[in-house]
C-alpha distance (Angstrom), angle and dihedral (degrees) to the residues before:
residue distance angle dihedral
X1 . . .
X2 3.85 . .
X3 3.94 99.3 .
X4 3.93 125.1 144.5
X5 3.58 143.3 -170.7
X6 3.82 106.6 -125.1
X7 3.72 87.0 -147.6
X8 3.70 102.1 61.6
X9 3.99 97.1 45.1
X10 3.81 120.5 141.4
X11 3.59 102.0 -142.1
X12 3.56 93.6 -161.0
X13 3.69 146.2 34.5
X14 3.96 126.8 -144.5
X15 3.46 126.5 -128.9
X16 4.18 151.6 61.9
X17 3.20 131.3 -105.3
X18 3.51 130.4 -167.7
X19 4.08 123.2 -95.3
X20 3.63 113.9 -90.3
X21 3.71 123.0 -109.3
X22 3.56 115.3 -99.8
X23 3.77 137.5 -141.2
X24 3.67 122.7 -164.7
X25 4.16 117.4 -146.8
X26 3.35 128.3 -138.9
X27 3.88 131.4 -116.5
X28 3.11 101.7 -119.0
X29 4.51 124.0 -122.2
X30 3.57 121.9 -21.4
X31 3.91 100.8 -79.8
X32 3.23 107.8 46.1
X33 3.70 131.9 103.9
X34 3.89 110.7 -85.0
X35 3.26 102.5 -119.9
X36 4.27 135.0 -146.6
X37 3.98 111.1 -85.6
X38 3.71 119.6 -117.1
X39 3.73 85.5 -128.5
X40 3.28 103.9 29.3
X41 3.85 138.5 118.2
X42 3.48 98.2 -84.4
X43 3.71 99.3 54.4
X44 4.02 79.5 45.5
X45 3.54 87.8 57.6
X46 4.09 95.2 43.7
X47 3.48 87.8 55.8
X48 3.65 98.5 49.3
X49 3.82 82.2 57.8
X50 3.24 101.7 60.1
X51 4.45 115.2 98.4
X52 4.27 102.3 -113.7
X53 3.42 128.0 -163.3
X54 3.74 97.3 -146.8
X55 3.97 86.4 -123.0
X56 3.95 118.9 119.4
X57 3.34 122.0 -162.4
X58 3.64 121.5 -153.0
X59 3.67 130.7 -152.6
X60 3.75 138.4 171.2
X61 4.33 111.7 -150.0
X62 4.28 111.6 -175.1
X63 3.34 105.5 -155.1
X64 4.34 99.6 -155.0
X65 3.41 145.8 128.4
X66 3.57 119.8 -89.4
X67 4.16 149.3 146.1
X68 3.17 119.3 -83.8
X69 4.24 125.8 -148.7
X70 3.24 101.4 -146.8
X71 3.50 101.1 168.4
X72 4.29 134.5 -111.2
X73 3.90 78.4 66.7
X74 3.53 90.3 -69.4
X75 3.50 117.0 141.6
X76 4.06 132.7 -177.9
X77 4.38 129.3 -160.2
X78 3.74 94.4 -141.5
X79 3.67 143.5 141.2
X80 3.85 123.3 -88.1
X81 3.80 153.3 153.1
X82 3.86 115.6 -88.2
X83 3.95 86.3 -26.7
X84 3.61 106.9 -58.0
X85 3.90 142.3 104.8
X86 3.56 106.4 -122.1
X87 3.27 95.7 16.7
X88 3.95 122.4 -126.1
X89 3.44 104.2 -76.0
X90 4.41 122.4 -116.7
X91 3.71 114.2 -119.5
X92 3.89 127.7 -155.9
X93 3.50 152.5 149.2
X94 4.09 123.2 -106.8
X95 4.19 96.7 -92.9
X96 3.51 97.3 27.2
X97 4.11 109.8 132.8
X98 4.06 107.6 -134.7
X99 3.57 119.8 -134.6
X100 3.97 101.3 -172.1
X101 3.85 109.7 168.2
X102 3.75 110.8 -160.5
X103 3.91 119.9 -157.2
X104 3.68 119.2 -165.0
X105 3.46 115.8 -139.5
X106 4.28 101.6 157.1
X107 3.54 118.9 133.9
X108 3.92 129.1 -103.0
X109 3.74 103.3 25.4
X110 4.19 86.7 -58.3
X111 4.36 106.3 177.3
X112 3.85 110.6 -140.7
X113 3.42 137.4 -175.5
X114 3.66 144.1 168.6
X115 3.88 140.5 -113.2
X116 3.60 125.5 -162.8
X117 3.36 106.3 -142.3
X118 3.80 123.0 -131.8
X119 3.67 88.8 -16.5
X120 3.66 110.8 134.8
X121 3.20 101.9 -153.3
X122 4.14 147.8 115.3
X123 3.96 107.6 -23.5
X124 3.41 103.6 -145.8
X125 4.06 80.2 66.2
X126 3.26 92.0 50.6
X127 4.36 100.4 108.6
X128 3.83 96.6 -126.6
X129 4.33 107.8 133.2
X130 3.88 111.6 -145.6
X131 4.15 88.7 14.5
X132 3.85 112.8 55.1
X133 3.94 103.0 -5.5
X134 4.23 131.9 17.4
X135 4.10 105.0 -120.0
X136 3.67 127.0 -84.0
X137 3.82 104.4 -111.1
X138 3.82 120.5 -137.6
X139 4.01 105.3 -87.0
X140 3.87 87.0 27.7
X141 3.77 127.8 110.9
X142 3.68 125.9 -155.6
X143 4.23 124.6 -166.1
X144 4.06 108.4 -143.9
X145 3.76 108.3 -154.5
X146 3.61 129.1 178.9
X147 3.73 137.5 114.1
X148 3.59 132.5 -95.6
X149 3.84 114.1 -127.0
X150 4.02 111.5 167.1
X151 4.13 115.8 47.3
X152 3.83 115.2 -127.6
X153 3.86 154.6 90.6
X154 3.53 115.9 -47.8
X155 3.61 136.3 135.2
X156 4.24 143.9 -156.4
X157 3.49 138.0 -121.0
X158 3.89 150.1 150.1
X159 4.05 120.2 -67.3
X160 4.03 87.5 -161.5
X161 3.96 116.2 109.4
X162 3.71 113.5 -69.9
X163 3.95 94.4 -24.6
X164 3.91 87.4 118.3
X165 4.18 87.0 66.7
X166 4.01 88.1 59.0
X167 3.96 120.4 61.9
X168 3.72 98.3 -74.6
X169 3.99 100.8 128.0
X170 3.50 147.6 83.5
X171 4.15 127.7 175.9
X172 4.10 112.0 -110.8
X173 3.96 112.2 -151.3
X174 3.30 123.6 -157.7
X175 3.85 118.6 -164.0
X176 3.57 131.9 -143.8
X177 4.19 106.4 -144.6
X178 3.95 87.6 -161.1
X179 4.14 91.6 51.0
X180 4.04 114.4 162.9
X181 3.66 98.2 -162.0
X182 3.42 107.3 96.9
X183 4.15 112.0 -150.1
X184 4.23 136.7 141.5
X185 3.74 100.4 -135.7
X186 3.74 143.3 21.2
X187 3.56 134.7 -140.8
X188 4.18 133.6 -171.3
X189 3.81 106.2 -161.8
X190 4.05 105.5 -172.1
X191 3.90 113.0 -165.6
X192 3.89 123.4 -156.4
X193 3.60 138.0 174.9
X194 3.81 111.5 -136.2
X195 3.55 137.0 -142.8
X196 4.14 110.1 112.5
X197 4.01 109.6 114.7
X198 3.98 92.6 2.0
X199 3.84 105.2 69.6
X200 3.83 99.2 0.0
X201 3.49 138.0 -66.1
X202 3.89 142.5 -56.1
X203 3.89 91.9 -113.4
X204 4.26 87.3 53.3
X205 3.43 84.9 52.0
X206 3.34 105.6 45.1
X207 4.21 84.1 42.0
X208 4.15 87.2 57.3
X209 4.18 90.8 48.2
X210 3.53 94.1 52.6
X211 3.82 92.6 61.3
X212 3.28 88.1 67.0
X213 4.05 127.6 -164.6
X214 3.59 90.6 -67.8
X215 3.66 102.5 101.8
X216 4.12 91.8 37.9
X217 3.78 116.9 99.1
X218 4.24 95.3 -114.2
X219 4.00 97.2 169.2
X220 3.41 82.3 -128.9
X221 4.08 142.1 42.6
X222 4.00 110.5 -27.8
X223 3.90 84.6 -171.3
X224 3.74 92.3 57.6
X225 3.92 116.4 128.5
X226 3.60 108.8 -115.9
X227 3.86 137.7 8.1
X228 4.04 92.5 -67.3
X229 3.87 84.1 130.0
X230 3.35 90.3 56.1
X231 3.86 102.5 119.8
X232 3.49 109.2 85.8
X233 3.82 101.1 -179.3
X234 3.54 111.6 -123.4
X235 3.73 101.9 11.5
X236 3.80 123.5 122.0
X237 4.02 105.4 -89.0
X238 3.27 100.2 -168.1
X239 3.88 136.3 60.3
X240 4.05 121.8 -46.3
X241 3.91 122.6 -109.1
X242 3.85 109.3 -112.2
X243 4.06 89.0 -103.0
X244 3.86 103.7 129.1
X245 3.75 91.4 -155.2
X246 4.30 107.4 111.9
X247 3.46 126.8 -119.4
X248 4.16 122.8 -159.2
X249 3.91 134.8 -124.9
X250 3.70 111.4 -123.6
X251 3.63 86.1 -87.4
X252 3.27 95.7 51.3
X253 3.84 113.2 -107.4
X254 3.51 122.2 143.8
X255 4.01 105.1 -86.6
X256 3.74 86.7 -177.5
X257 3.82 91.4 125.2
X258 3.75 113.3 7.9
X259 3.77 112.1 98.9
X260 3.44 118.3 -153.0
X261 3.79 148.6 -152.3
X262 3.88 84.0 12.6
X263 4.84 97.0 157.9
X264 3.65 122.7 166.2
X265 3.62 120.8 179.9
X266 3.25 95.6 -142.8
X267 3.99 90.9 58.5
X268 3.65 101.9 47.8
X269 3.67 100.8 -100.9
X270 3.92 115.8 -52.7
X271 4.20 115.5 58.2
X272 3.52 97.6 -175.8
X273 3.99 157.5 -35.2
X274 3.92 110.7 -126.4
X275 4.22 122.5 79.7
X276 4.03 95.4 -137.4
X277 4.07 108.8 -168.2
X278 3.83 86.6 -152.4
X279 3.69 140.2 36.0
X280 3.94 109.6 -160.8
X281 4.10 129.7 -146.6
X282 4.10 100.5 -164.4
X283 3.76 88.1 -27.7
X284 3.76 105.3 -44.7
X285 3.40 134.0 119.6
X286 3.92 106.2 -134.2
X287 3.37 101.1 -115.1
X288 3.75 92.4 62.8
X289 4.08 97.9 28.3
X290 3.35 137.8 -168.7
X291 4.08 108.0 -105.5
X292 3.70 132.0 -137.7
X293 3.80 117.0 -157.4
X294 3.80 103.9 -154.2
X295 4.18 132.1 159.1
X296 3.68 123.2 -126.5
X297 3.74 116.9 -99.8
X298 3.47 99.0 27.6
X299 4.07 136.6 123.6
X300 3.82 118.8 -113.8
X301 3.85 120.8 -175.0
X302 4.27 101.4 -149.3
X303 3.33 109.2 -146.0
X304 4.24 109.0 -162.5
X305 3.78 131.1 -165.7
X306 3.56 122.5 -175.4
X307 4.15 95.3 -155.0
X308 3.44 88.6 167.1
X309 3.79 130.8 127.0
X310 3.91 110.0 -154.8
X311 3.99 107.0 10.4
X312 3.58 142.7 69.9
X313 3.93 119.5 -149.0
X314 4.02 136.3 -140.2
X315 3.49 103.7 -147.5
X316 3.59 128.2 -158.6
X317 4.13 146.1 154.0
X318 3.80 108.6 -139.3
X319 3.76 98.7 -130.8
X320 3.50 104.9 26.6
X321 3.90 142.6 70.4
X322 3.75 118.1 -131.0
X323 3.93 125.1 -133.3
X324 3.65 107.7 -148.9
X325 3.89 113.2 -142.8
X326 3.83 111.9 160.6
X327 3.53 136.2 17.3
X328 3.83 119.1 -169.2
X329 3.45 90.4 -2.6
X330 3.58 104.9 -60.7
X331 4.04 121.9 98.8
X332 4.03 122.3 -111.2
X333 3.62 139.8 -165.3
X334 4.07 96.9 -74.0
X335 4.01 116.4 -105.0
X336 3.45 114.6 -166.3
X337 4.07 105.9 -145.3
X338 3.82 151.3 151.0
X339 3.42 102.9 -119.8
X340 3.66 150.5 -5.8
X341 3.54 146.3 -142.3
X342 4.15 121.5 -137.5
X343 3.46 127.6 -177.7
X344 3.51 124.3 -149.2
X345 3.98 113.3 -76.5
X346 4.40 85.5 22.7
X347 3.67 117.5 117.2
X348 3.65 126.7 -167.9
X349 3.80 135.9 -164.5
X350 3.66 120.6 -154.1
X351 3.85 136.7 166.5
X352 3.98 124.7 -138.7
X353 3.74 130.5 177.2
X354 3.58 104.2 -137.9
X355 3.89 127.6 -118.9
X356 3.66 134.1 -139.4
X357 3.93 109.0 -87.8
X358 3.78 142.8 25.1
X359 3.54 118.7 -53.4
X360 3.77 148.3 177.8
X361 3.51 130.9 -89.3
X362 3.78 100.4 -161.6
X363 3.75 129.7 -162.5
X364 3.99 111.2 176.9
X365 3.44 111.8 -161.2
X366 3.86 99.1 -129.0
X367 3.53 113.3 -112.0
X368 3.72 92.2 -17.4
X369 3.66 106.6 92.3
X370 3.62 107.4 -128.7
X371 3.80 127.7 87.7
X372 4.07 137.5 -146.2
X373 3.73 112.4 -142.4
X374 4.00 141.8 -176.6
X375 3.81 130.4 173.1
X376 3.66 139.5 -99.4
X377 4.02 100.3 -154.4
X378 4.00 108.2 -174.9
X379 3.78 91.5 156.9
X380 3.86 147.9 -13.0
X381 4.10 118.9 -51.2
X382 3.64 134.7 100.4
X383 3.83 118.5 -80.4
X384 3.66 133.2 -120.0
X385 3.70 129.5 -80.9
X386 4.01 112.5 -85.2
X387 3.97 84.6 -114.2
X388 3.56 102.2 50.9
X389 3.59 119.8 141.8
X390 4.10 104.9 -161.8
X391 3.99 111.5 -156.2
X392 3.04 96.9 -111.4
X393 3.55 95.0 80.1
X394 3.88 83.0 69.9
X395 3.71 96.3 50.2
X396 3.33 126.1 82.0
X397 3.62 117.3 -31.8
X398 3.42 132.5 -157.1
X399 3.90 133.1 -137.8
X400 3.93 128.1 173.3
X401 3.94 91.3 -100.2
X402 3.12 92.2 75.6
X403 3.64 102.3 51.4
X404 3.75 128.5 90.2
X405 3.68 131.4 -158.1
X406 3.73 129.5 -104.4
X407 3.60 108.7 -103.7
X408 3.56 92.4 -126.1
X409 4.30 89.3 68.6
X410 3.60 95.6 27.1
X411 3.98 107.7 133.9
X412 3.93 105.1 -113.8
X413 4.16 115.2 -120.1
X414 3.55 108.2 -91.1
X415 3.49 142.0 151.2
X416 4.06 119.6 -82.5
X417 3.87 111.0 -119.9
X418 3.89 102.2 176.4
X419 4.15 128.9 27.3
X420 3.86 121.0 -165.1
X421 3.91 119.1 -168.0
X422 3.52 101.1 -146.3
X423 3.80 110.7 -167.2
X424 3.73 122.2 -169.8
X425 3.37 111.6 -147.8
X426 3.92 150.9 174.4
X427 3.87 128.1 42.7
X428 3.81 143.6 -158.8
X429 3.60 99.3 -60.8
X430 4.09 91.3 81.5
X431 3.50 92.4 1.6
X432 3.69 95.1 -128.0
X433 3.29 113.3 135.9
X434 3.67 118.6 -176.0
X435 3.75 155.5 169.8
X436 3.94 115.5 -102.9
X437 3.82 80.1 -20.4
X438 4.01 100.8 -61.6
X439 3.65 121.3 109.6
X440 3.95 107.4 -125.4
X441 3.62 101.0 -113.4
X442 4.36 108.3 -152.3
X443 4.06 85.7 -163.4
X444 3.50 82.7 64.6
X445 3.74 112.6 18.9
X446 4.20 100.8 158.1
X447 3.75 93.9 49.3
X448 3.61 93.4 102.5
X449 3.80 116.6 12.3
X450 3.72 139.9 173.2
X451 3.72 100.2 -113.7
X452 3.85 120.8 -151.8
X453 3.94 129.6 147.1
X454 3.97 130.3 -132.5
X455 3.53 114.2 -82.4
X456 3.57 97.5 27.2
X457 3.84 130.3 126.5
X458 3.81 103.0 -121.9
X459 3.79 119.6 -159.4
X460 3.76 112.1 -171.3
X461 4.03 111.2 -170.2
X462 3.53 114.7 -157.2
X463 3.77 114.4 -160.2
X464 4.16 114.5 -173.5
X465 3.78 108.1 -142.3
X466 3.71 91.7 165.6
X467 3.90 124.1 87.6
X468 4.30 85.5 -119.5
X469 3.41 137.5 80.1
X470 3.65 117.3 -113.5
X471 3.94 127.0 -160.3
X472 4.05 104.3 -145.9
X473 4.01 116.7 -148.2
X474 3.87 121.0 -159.4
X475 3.80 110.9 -169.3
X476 3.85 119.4 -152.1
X477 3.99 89.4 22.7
X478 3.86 145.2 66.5
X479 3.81 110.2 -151.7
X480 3.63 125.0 -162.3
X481 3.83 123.3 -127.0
X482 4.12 105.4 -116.5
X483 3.50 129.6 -41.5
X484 4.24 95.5 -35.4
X485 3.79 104.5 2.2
X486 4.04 125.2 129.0
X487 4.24 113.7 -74.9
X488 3.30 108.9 -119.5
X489 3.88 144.0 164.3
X490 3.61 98.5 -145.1
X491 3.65 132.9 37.6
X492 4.02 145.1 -178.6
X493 4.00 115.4 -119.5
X494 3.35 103.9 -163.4
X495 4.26 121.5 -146.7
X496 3.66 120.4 -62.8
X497 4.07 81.4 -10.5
X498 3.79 132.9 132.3
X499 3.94 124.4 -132.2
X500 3.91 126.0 -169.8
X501 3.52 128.0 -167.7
X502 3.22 140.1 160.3
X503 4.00 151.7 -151.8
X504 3.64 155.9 149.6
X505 3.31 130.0 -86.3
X506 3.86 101.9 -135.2
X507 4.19 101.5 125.2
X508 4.03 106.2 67.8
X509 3.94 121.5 -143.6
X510 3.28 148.4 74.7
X511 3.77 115.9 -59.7
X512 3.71 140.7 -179.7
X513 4.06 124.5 -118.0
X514 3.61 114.2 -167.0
X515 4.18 160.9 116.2
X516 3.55 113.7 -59.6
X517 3.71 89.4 -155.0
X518 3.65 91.9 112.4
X519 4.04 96.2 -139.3
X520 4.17 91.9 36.0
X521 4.00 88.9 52.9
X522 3.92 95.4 44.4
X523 4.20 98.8 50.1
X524 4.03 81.7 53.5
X525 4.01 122.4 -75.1
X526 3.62 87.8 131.7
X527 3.65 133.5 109.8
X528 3.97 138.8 -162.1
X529 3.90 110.7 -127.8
X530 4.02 106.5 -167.0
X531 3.60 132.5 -179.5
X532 4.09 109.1 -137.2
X533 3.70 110.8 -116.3
């Protein structure tokens, strides 16, 4: 369990490690806009900018295979930091520097890396092989450095493939010493979807997607741009058993994987592509959960991470109504709700004042029909059933759109300087889901960038062509939804739906845009946004 007393936090770390290796990108063909080094002098002179504490704090993140516990006496051979499943999280103060040394340790000459999620901070940090940093070989190590300048809930994981989808994460907190929110306890609740060393792997999945639905007999067209074909008469709708054995579409591809007829309302239609035997509250299967010991009357501050790679969660605690604080880091006018919805790479802070009892910690897999689950144990009593679906999840639910920001990080009116169309494209027919219908290509990531300069105000407009919802990462940045909504770093597009946001261009580099659906972003929906030199 990763629970804390507020009280009895060390703000700060001791130690140096060494500076980070450092890979500089290229610009791209003759032609194009020269565009702002990784390492340059202006991400130098960012990073001189930025307030520091003077503290460093030091930490030391194996990157191995291992065997996981996840409990019901399951157990999964996966990949993970220092040998656990989330992995313990890093702790620091607002303008502490982070020295994170990662050591890889995977098996048959795997490259790793590591992305710092939501962070905004020094880009040639920033985890992204062939962009901001070459990969960390196996048997190499690699120090991350770079300092911390907003407090919140974030998180870190690979930027290599589908290595996000195995057990390669852990959240990163970063306090705020002069924090207004008055609460007793704090607790990180990381949420996973689970397949890696139970019914195969990440790489079998993402092998299965990326045949697509074009060879499977639809009754309709295979080529179509979504999951409109999705109902597939009398196959299963909701989520697989953990048997690894396959079963076949109708025309007889491999349907070991590929969930279908997954719809949620409250995502447009489709929720998601991948059959996951297990949905995971802090690395638990439900019906042996993870347990928080709590007492009744007093303040927690929820800290939630949606570490997953192909679902979005309703989250709710049977019993209780949930203040919502932060999103993405950054604080909001409070809501006080039943539920809400995260996407995968959203985090959400929330406060609850505990009842008398034992309670559940719910985690609906949107659309999916399965649920992760820990308890809330204020007192003596037996708990729920592993299954139980608490009320709340039917009350009222909350969803970004209806959040606005504090006024303390609300973006200041001011004149747009730069507008990028951002079309999500693709589907399930070819499986090639894309960014204003070109695959990213990482041989050649400048070829075709989102140009914008420092100092601008950036507006990127996402419009959904697709028939899914897409969650849209900026590194280096939080945005803000319209003219007052919450700032954010990662955000749901819904269907045939269009999304504004917009920010300032005040951290130089070269960034990536893109899908935090693991398998979406690596077969392309991911874009290169690059300040001009």
């Amino acid at each position: 369990m990763n629970s804390i007393n507020r009280r009895s936090v060390l703000l700060a770390g001791l130690g140096v490690a060494g500076a980070g290796a450092l890979a500089a990108c290229s610009n791209g063909p003759s032609g194009t806009p020269t565009l702002v080094n990784p390492s340059g002098s202006a991400v130098a002179a960012a990073e001189k900018e930025r307030k520091s504490s003077g503290r460093t704090h030091k930490a030391t993140l194996t990157a191995a295979p291992g065997m996981l516990d996840l409990g019901g006496g399951v157990r999964a051979k996966t990949w993970a930091f220092n040998g656990q499943a989330p992995g313990k999280a890093i702790r620091l103060s607002v303008g502490d520097t982070l020295a994170a040394e990662l050591s890889n340790q995977l098996p048959n000459r795997t490259t790793t890396s590591i992305h710092w999620h939501g962070i905004a901070m020094r880009n040639d940090m920033d985890g992204v092989p062939q962009v901001t940093q070459q990969s960390v070989r196996a048997g190499a190590n690699l120090t991350y450095r770079f300092i911390t300048d907003a407090p919140g809930t974030y998180f870190f994981h690979p930027h290599v493939g589908v290595q996000l989808d195995r057990g390669l994460y852990a959240p990163l907190i970063v306090e705020d010493p002069k924090e207004p929110l008055p609460y007793d306890d704090e607790w990180v609740v990381v949420l996973d979807d689970w397949v890696d060393g139970v019914t195969g792997t990440p790489d079998e999945v993402l092998a299965e997607l990326r045949q697509g639905m074009g060879g499977m007999d639809m009754g309709g067209d295979s080529s179509s741009s979504g999951h409109e074909s999705h109902d597939m008469g009398g196959m299963d709708m909701g989520e697989g058993s953990p048997s690894p054995s396959d079963s076949s579409s109708p025309g007889g591809m491999s349907m070991r994987f590929m969930l279908m007829g997954a719809e949620s309302e409250l995502l447009g239609g489709d929720a998601g592509d991948v059959r996951y035997p297990y949905h995971l509250v802090d690395g638990r299967v439900p019906t042996d959960p993870d347990v928080y010991q709590g007492k009744p009357g007093r303040r927690v501050r929820l800290r939630i991470i949606n570490a997953g790679s192909d679902t979005a969660y309703r989250v709710a605690l049977g019993g209780h109504k949930l203040t919502i604080t932060h999103t993405d880091g950054f604080p909001v006018q409070h809501q006080q709700v039943d539920a809400l919805l995260i996407g995968m790479g959203e985090r959400y802070d929330a406060l609850v004042t505990l009842a008398d009892g034992v309670f559940p910690l719910v985690a609906l897999a949107e659309g999916k029909n399965a649920t992760g689950m820990a308890l809330v144990r204020t007192a003596s009593g037996s708990a729920p059933k592993a299954t139980v679906r608490p009320k709340e999840l039917n009350g009222r639910i909350l969803t970004a759109s209806q959040l606005r920001a504090d006024d303390d990080v609300r973006l200041p009116s001011k004149k747009v300087d730069r507008v990028h169309r951002v079309e999500l494209t693709g589907g399930m027919g070819k499986y090639n889901w894309a960014i204003n219908g070109k695959a990213f290509d990482m041989a050649d990531p400048a070829a075709d960038p989102l140009t914008i300069e420092e100092g601008q105000r950036v507006r990127l407009d996402f419009v959904n062509t697709t028939e899914m919802w897409h969650p849209m990462h900026l590194h280096g940045h939080t945005y803000q939804l319209g003219s007052s909504g919450p700032r954010k770093d990662t955000a749901i597009v819904l269907p045939k739906k269009k999304l504004s946001v917009v920010f300032d261009a005040d951290n130089p580099g070269q960034w990536m845009l893109h899908c935090h659906n693991a398998y979406h972003g690596e077969v392309g929906m991911m874009a290169l946004v690059a300040y001009q030199a």
